[in-house]
C-alpha positions in Angstrom: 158.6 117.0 93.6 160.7 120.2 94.3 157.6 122.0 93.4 155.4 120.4 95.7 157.6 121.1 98.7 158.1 124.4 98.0 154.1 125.0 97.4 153.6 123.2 100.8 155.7 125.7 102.8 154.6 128.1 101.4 150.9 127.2 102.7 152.3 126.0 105.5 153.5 129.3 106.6 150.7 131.1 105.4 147.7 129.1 107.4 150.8 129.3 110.2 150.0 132.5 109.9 146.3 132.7 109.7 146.3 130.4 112.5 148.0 132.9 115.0 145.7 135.6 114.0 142.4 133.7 113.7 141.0 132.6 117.2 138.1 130.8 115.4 140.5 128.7 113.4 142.9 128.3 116.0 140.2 126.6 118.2 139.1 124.3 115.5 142.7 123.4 114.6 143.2 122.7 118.3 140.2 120.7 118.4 141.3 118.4 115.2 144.7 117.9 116.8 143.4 116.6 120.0 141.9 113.8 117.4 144.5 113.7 115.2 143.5 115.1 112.0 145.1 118.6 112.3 143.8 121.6 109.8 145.5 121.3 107.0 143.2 118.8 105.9 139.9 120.1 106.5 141.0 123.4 104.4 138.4 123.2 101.4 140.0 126.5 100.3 141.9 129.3 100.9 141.7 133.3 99.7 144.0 136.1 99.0 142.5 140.0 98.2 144.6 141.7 96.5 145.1 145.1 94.1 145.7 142.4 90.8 144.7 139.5 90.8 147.0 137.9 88.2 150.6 139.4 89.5 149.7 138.0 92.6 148.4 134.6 91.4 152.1 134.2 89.7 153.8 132.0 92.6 151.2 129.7 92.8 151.0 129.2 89.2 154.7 128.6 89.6 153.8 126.2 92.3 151.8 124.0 89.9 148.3 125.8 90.6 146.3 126.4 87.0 143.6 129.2 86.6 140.1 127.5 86.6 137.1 130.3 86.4 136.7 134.0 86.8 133.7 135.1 89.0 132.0 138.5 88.2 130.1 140.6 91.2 129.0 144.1 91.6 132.3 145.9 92.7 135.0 143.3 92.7 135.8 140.0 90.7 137.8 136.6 91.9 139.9 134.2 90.0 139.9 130.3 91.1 143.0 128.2 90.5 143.7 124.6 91.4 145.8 122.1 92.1 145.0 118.1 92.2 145.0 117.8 96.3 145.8 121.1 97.5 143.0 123.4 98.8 141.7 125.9 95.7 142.6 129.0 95.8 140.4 132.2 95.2 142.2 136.0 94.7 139.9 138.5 94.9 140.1 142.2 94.0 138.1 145.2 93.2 137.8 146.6 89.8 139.9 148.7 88.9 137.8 151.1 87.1 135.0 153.1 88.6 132.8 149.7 89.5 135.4 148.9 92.1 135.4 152.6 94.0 132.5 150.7 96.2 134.5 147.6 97.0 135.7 147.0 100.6 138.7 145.0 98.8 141.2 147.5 98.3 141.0 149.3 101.5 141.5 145.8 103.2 144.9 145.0 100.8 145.9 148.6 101.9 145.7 147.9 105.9 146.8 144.4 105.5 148.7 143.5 102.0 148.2 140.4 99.8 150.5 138.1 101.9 148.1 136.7 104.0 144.9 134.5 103.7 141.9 136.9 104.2 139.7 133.6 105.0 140.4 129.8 105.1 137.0 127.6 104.5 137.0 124.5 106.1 134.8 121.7 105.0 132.2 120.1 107.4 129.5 117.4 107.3 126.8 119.2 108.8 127.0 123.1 108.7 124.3 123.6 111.6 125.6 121.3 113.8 129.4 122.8 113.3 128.2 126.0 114.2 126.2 124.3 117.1 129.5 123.1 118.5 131.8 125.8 117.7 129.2 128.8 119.2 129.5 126.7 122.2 133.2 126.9 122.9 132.3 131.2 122.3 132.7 131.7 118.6 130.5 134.5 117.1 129.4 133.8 113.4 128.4 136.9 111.3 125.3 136.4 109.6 123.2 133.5 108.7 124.1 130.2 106.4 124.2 131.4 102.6 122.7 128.6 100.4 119.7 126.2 100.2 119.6 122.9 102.7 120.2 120.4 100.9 122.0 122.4 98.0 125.7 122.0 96.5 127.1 124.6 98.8 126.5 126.1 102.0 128.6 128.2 103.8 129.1 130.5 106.6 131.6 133.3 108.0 132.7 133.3 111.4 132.5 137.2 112.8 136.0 138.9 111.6 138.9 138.9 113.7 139.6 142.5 114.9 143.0 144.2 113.8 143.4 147.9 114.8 139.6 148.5 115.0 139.3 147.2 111.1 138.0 143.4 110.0 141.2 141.1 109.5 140.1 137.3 108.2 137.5 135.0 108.7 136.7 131.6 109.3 134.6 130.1 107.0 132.7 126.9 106.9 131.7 124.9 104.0 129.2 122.1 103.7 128.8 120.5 100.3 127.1 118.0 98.3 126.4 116.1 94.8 130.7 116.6 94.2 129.9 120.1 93.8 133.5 121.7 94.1 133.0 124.9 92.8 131.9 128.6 93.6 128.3 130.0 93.6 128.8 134.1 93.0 126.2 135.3 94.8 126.5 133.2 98.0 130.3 134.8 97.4 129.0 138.2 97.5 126.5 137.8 100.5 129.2 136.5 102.4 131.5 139.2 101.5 128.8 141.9 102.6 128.2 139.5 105.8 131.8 140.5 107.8 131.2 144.4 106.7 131.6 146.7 109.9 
């Protein structure tokens, strides 16, 4: 039980975090409050870059998250860890040999550090009609849905949030289907390259 609570605050303060810094998700988690389901959760999961991915992982692990997958790309690679009714977790980084020099990853972790989500996804019903709604209260999504209608997974980035004149984090939203609750790398990848400036 100790556990739990202490893996709660620490997410807790984390999307607190996010939230402050992340005008897309601040709107949406305004918008759930005024209903009464708040944004917590909605959060189908959450992700940290870093410079290595397994030093970083450690306090969640410790927190009662367990490593699930590794997924491979081009230039960088991510590691997936649960936890029964917590969000997943995904910690990406670049390679560290000579695959990663192309990576956007490790210039990010250098501006902004591993202590903060670079995206949250949030899980909706009906990924055009989310985006429908939210482009109407003004927010700007970067690039188009990644994934098939009517596939396990569809997702979108909102435009990044601007920090010093570099891309900071991301809202993402998620539809899925069929109980499909993992990771598809190359709608991973087009995302990634989607918030690129």
């Amino acid at each position: 039980m100790e556990q739990s609570t202490e893996l709660d605050a620490v997410l807790a303060r984390m999307t607190a975090d996010f939230l402050a810094h992340n005008s897309a998700a601040e709107l949406l988690r305004q918008a759930l409050d005024e209903i009464g389901i708040g944004f917590v959760p909605v959060m189908d999961h959450v992700t940290i870059r870093t410079t290595d991915i397994d030093r970083r992982a450690e306090e969640f692990v410790g927190l009662g998250y367990g490593y699930d997958e590794t997924i491979r790309y081009e230039d960088w690679y991510a590691k997936v860890y649960r936890k029964v009714g917590y969000p997943a977790l995904f910690v990406d980084q670049a390679y560290p040999d000579d695959r990663g020099k192309t990576s956007i990853i490790p210039r990010w972790v250098e501006k902004f550090g591993d202590r903060v989500w670079h995206h949250v996804a949030v899980r909706v019903e009906d990924i055009e009609h989310a985006i429908l709604k939210l482009k109407a209260r003004g927010v700007v999504f970067s690039g188009e849905i990644v994934g098939a209608p009517g596939g396990p997974l569809r997702q979108i980035f909102t435009a990044p949030e601007m920090v010093d004149g570099q891309p900071f984090s991301v809202l993402e939203l998620a539809e899925r289907h069929q109980g499909y609750q993992g990771f598809l790398p190359p709608q991973a990848d087009s995302l990634m390259r989607s918030t690129v400036r």
